[in-house]
ZAMARGU-4260 file (C-alpha; in steps of 0.2 Angstrom, whole numbers, plus 5000, padded with zeros to 4 digits):
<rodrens>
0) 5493/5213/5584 | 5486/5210/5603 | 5501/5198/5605 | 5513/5213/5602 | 5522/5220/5617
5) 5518/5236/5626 | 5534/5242/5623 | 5537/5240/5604 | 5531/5252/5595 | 5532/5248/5576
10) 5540/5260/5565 | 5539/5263/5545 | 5556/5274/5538 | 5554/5280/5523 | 5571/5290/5518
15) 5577/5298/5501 | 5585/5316/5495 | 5574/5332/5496 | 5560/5330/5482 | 5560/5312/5480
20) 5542/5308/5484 | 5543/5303/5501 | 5529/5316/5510 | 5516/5309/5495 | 5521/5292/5498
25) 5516/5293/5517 | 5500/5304/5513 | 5494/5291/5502 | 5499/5277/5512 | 5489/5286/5529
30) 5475/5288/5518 | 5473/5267/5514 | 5463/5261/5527 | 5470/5244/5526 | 5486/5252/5535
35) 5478/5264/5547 | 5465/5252/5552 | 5460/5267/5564 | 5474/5265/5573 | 5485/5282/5577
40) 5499/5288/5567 | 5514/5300/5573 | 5522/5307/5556 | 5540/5315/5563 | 5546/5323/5548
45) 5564/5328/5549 | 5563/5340/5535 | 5550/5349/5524 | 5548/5348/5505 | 5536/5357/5493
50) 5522/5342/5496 | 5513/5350/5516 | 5504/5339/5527 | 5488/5343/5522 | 5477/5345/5539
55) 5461/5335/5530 | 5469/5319/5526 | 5481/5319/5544 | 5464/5321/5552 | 5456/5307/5543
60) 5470/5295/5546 | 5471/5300/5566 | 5486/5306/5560 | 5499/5320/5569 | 5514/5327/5563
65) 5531/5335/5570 | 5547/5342/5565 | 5563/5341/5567 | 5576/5350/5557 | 5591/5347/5566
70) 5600/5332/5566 | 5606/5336/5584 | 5587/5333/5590 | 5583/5316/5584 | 5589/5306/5601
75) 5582/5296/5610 | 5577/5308/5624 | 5569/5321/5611 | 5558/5307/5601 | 5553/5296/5617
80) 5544/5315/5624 | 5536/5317/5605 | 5530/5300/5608 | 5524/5303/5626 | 5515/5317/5620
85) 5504/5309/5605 | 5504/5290/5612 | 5504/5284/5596 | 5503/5265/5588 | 5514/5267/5576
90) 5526/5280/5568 | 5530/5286/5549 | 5548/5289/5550 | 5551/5304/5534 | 5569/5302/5536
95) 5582/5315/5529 | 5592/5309/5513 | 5607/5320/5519 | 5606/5307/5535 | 5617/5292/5536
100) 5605/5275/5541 | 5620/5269/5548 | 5619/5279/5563 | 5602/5282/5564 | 5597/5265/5574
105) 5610/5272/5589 | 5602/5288/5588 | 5582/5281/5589 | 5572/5275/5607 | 5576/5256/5609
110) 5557/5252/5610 | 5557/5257/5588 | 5554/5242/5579 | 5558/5247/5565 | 5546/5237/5552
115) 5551/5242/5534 | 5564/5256/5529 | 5556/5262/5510 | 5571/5272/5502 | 5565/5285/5488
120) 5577/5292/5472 | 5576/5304/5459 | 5580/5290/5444 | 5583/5306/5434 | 5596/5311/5446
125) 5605/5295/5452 | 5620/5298/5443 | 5625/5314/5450 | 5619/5308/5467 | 5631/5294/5465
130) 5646/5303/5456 | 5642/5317/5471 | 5638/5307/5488 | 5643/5288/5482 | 5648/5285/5499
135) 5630/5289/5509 | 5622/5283/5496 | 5630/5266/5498 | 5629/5266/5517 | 5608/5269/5514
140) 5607/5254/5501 | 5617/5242/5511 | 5603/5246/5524 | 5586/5249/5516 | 5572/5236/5514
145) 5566/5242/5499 | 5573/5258/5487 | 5559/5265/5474 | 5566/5273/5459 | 5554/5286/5453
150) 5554/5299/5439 | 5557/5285/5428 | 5555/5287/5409 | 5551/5269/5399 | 5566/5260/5389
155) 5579/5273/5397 | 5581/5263/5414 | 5595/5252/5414 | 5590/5239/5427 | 5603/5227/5425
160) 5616/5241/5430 | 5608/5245/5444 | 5603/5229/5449 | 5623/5224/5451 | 5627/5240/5459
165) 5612/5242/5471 | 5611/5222/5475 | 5631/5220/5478 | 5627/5230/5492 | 5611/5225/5499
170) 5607/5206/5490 | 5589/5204/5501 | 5584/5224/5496 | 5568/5225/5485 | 5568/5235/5471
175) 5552/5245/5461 | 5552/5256/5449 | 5538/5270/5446 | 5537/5276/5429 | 5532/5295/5422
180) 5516/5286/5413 | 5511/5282/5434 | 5513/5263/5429 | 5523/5254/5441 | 5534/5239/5440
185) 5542/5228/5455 | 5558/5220/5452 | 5561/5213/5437 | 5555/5203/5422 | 5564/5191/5412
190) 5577/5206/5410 | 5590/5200/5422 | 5597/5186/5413 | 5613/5180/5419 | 5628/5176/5412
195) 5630/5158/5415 | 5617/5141/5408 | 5604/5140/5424 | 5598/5125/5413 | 5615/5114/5415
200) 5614/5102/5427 | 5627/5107/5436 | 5625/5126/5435 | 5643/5131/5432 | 5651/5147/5441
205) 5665/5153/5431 | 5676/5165/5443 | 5671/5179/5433 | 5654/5177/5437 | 5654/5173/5456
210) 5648/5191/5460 | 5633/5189/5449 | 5630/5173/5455 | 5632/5177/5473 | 5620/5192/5470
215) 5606/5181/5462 | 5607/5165/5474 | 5603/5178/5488 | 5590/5186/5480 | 5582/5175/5472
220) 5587/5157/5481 | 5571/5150/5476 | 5577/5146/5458 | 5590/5139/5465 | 5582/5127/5478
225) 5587/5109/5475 | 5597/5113/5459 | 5615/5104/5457 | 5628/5119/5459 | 5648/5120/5455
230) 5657/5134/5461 | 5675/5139/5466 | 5682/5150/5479 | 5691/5154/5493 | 5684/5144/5511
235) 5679/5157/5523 | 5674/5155/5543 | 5668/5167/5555 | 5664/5167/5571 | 5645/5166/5566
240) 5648/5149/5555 | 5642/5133/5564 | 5654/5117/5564 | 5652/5108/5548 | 5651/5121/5536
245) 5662/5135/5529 | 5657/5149/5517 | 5665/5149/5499 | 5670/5165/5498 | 5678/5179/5486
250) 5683/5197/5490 | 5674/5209/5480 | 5672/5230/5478 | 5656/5233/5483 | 5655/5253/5476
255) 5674/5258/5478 | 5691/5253/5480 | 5690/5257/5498 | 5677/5245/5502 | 5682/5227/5499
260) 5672/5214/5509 | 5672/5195/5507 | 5656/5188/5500 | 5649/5171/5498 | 5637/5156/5503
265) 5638/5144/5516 | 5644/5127/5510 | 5638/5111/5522 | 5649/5097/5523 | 5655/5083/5534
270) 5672/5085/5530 | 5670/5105/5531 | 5686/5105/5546 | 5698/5098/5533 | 5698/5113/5523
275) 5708/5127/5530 | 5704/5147/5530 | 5711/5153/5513 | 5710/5138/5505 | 5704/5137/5487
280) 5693/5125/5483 | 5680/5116/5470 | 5662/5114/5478 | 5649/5105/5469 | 5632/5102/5478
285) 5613/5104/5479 | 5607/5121/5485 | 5597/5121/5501 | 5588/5133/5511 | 5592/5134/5529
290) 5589/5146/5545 | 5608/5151/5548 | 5612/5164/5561 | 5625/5170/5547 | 5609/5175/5538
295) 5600/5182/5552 | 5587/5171/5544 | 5585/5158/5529 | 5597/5158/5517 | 5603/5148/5506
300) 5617/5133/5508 | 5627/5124/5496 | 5623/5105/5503 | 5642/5098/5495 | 5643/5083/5488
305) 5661/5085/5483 | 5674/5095/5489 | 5690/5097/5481 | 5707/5109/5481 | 5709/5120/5464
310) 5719/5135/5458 | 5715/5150/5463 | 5708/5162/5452 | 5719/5173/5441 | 5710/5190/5448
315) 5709/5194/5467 | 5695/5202/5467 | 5677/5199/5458 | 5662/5212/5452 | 5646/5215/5450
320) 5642/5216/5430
</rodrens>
C-alpha cells in the first residue's frame, strides 16, 4: 500500500503453546504468493519447535529469519536493530505461548502495526492447558484476532463450550477449527443456537440469558440489525459513553471468580440522563449499528423506544452457558 506510511511497518503475530502448528502456518502462508507479493519478510521466531525454517521456501518468499529465546530480548531496542539490519516490509511475528500478549505491545518498537494476531491450540490439550495456565490463557483470548483450534477430531469438539468460554472473553475474536481429516471449518454453522425465540418480535432477554445474548449481539450484530430488542439490566456509564446514551450492563465471570467485569450494549435514548448509574431498568428498542468510541469502532446500539425501572435480578452475576 503506497499510501502507508514509512514508518509503519505491518506486523502478523501468530502465538500458541510449543507444537501447536505455528512455524507450518507461517511457512505456508510465505509460500502464497497472494501475501508475499515479493515483498520481504522478517520471520523473528522466539522459540524453536520440531518444524525448521526450511532454507528453499525462506529463499523463495524473500524471506529471513531470527531468534530470540529470551524473553529479556524482545525490546524495543533489540527488534528495531533486527529490523535495521534486514529492512523488511513486513514481519511474521512466531510468538511464544509461554508469553503474555498483554505485555507484549509495551515490549515491541512503536512503528509495529500489528495487523492480525492468529493464536494456535492443541484442541487435544485444551483442557489441561486451561485447568493448568487458565490465567495466560485468558489474557491471550481477551486479545487475539483470531484463535485456530487444530488437532481436532470430528463430532468430539464441543463448539458451543468453547464458544461461551472463548467469546465472554473476546466477543469480536474469530474462531476456526481444523480437523485431523485436514478439512477445515470457520466459525460456526447452525450449531450455536441460542437459548432465547430470535423470531419473537420483540426478542426477549431473560436475565439468565444476558451473557449469551451479550456474547452473540457483539459477534454476530448483523442478525440483529434493525430487530426489536427487550432487555433488562443494570445502566452503566463511563467516561467513554457519549451524552444521550448509557450502556445496559450486568456483571459477569469472565473465566474465574477473580475476574468479574461489567458487560453490556450501549442504549441511545433522549432521556438517557434521567436514569442513574446502578439503576435497573427495562429497555426495549430496535438494534442499530453505530461507530462508538466505546467500541473502538461499529458496534452495535440498542436505539430505545421505551425505557422503564424494574427489579433487579435475583442473581448478581451472569455467565456464559
Amino acid at each position: 500500500n503506497d499510501r502507508r506510511s514509512k514508518m509503519e511497518l505491518p506486523v502478523y503475530m501468530i502465538t500458541g503453546f510449543l507444537e501447536s502448528g505455528k512455524t507450518s502456518f507461517i511457512l505456508d502462508t510465505i509460500s502464497d504468493k497472494q501475501f508475499s507479493k515479493g515483498q520481504r519478510t522478517l520471520i523473528i521466531a522466539c522459540e524453536e519447535g520440531e518444524v525448521e525454517y526450511a532454507p528453499d521456501i525462506l529463499k523463495a518468499a524473500k524471506a529471513e529469519v531470527e531468534f530470540i529465546e529470551d524473553e529479556e530480548e524482545f525490546n524495543p531496542e533489540h527488534l528495531s536493530e533486527l529490523v535495521k539490519k534486514h529492512r523488511p516490509t513486513q514481519i511474521m511475528l512466531e510468538y511464544n505461548g509461554m508469553w503474555s500478549l498483554r505485555t507484549m505491545a509495551q515490549k515491541a518498537p512503536k512503528d509495529w502495526i500489528f495487523y492480525q494476531i492468529f493464536m494456535f491450540v492443541d484442541h487435544s490439550k485444551y483442557q489441561v492447558y486451561m485447568n493448568n495456565m487458565r490465567q495466560l490463557l485468558s489474557d491471550n483470548f481477551s486479545i487475539a484476532d483470531i484463535v485456530v483450534f487444530n488437532r481436532c477430531e470430528k463430532n468430539k469438539v464441543d463448539k458451543k463450550t468453547l464458544r461461551r468460554s472463548i467469546k465472554a472473553l473476546n466477543p469480536k475474536i474469530d474462531m476456526m477449527f481444523e480437523y485431523t481429516d485436514g478439512s477445515i471449518e470457520q466459525g460456526f454453522h447452525g450449531d450455536d443456537e441460542m437459548p432465547y425465540d430470535l423470531n419473537a418480535d420483540p426478542i426477549e432477554i431473560i436475565h439468565d440469558d444476558f451473557g449469551l445474548w451479550y456474547i452473540d449481539v457483539m459477534s454476530n450484530t448483523e442478525r440483529y440489525l434493525n430487530r426489536n430488542v427487550r432487555v433488562r439490566g443494570m445502566v452503566f456509564r463511563a467516561s467513554n459513553v457519549p451524552k444521550g446514551y448509557f450502556v445496559i450492563s450486568r456483571r459477569a465471570m469472565t473465566c474465574c471468580a477473580n475476574d468479574i467485569q461489567v458487560v453490556g450494549i450501549l442504549v441511545k435514548a433522549p432521556n438517557a440522563a434521567d436514569f442513574k448509574d446502578g439503576a435497573w431498568v427495562e429497555v426495549t428498542g430496535r438494534i442499530i449499528a453505530e461507530k462508538q468510541s466505546a467500541y473502538k469502532g461499529e458496534g452495535p446500539v440498542l436505539n430505545a423506544a421505551e425505557i422503564k425501572e424494574t427489579e433487579a435480578a435475583p442473581s448478581e452475576l451472569v455467565y456464559f452457558s
